[in-house]
N, C-alpha and C positions, 0 to 999 in steps of 0.2 A: 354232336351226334347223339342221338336217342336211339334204346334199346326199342326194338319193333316186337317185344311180347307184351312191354310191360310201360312202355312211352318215357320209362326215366330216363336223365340224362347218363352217358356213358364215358365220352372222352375217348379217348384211345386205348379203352383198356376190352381185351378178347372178351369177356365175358358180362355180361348185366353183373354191377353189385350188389342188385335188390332181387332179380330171379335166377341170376346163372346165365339166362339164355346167350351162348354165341352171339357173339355182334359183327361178326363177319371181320374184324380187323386184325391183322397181327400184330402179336405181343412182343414188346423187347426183350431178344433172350438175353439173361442174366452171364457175364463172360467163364470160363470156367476156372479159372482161378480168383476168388476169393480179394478183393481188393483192385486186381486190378482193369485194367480199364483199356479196352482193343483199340487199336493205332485207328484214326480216322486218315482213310486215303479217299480225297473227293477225285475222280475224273480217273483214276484211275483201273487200268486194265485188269482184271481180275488172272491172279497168278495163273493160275491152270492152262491159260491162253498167251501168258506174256510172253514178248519176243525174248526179254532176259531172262526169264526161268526157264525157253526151251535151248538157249544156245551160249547160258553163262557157263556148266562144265567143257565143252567143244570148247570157247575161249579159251578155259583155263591151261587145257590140257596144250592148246596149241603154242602157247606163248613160252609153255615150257619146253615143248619140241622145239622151237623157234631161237630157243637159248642156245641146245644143246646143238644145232643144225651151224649157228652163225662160228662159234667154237673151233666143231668140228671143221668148218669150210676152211677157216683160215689156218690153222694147224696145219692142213694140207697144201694150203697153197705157199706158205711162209715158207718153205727151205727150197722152191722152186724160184721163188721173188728173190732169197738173199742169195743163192748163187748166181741169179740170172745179173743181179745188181752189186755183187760183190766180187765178180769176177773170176766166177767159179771155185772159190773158194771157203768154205763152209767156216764161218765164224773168224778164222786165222786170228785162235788167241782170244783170249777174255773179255780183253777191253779195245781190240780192234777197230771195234764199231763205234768207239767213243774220240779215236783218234780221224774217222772220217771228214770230210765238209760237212756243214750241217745241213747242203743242198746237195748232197751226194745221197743218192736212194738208199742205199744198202746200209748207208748210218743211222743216224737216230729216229729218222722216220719209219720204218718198220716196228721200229719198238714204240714207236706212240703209237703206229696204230692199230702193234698189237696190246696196249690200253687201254685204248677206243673201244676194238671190239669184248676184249674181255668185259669191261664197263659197260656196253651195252648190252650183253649176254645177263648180265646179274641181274642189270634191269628189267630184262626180260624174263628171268626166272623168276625175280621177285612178284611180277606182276602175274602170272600163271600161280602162285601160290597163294598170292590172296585172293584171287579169284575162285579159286578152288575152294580155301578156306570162308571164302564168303565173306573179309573182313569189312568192318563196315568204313574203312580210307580206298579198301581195293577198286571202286567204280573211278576215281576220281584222279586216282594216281593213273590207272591204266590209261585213261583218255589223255592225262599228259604224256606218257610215255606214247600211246597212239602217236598223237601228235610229231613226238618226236623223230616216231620210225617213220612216217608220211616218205620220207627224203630216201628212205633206204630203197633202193631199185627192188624192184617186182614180188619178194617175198613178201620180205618188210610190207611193201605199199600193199599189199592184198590185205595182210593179218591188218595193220592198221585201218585199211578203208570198213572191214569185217567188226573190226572191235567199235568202232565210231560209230555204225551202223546198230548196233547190238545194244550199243550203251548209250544214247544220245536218243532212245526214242521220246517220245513227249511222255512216256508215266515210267522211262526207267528209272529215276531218282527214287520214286517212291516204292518200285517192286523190290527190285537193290536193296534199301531199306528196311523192307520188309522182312526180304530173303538171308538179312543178314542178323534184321533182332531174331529170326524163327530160329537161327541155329547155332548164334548165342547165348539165346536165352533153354536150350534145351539139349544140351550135349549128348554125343551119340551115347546107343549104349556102350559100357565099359570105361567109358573112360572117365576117372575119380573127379568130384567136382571140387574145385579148389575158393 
């Protein structure tokens, strides 16, 4: 490219080196720290628009609700199931329930699966907190945990089809990424940098 006041050659740079004149091109801005060097994302959605910057706190928030909901659910229904399956009698004794069949309902299956759900409540807290924290394993884990809730009837299957949706778009690897060096690499205020 040549400068059009003065015919020298230019390159890509804004200005003529030999008059100044504008050359109509833009200049590389300089990043603003000092050494380093801004994340090349090619194809990528620009954050302000991305489907996971507008709906990764809604995830987060939900999957912690979704902990505290599965918990809650069975808590309540548990002393309903073991009298219904223990014969109306509530515990009878400490280790009662260890003396059952092992295909008697009111025996040890209740207690696996309250397990289960405990174990998948944790799961599920877990994956609303690093969500929320924005950590940079949190996309990766959540989509296997998605995965995993797929099977859970109608809750489950919604939060999961919503998380798989949210995080599976074609540039969320890379906004994810993004959203996760921005707020590592710049901790809120107040909080001590260690």
């Amino acid at each position: 490219m040549y400068c059009s006041q003065c015919g020298q050659p230019v390159g890509t740079q804004p200005h003529c080196p030999n008059c100044g004149a504008p050359t109509g091109v833009a200049g590389v801005t300089q990043p603003s720290v000092p050494g380093s060097v801004p994340p090349v994302y090619p194809r990528g959605v620009p954050l302000a628009v991305s489907r996971v910057t507008r709906h990764l706190h809604t995830l987060g928030i939900l999957w912690t609700v979704f902990a505290g909901y599965s918990v809650l659910r069975w808590l309540l229904v548990l002393p309903f199931l073991h009298i219904a399956f223990g014969g109306g009698r509530w515990m009878n004794g400490s280790d009662a329930w260890m003396m059952m069949s092992p295909f008697h309902p009111g025996g040890w299956l209740l207690h696996f699966i309250t397990v289960i759900v405990f174990a998948r409540a944790i799961l599920s807290l877990a994956v609303g907190l690093a969500l929320l924290t924005r950590q940079p394993w949190g996309r990766i884990f959540a989509i296997v945990v998605a995965v995993l809730t797929l099977i859970k009837p109608f809750l489950g299957t919604i939060l999961a089809i919503y998380t798989l949706w949210v995080l599976l778009e074609c540039s969320a690897d890379q906004n994810y990424a993004q959203l996760s060096a921005e707020r590592h690499a710049f901790p809120p205020p107040g909080r001590p940098i260690m």
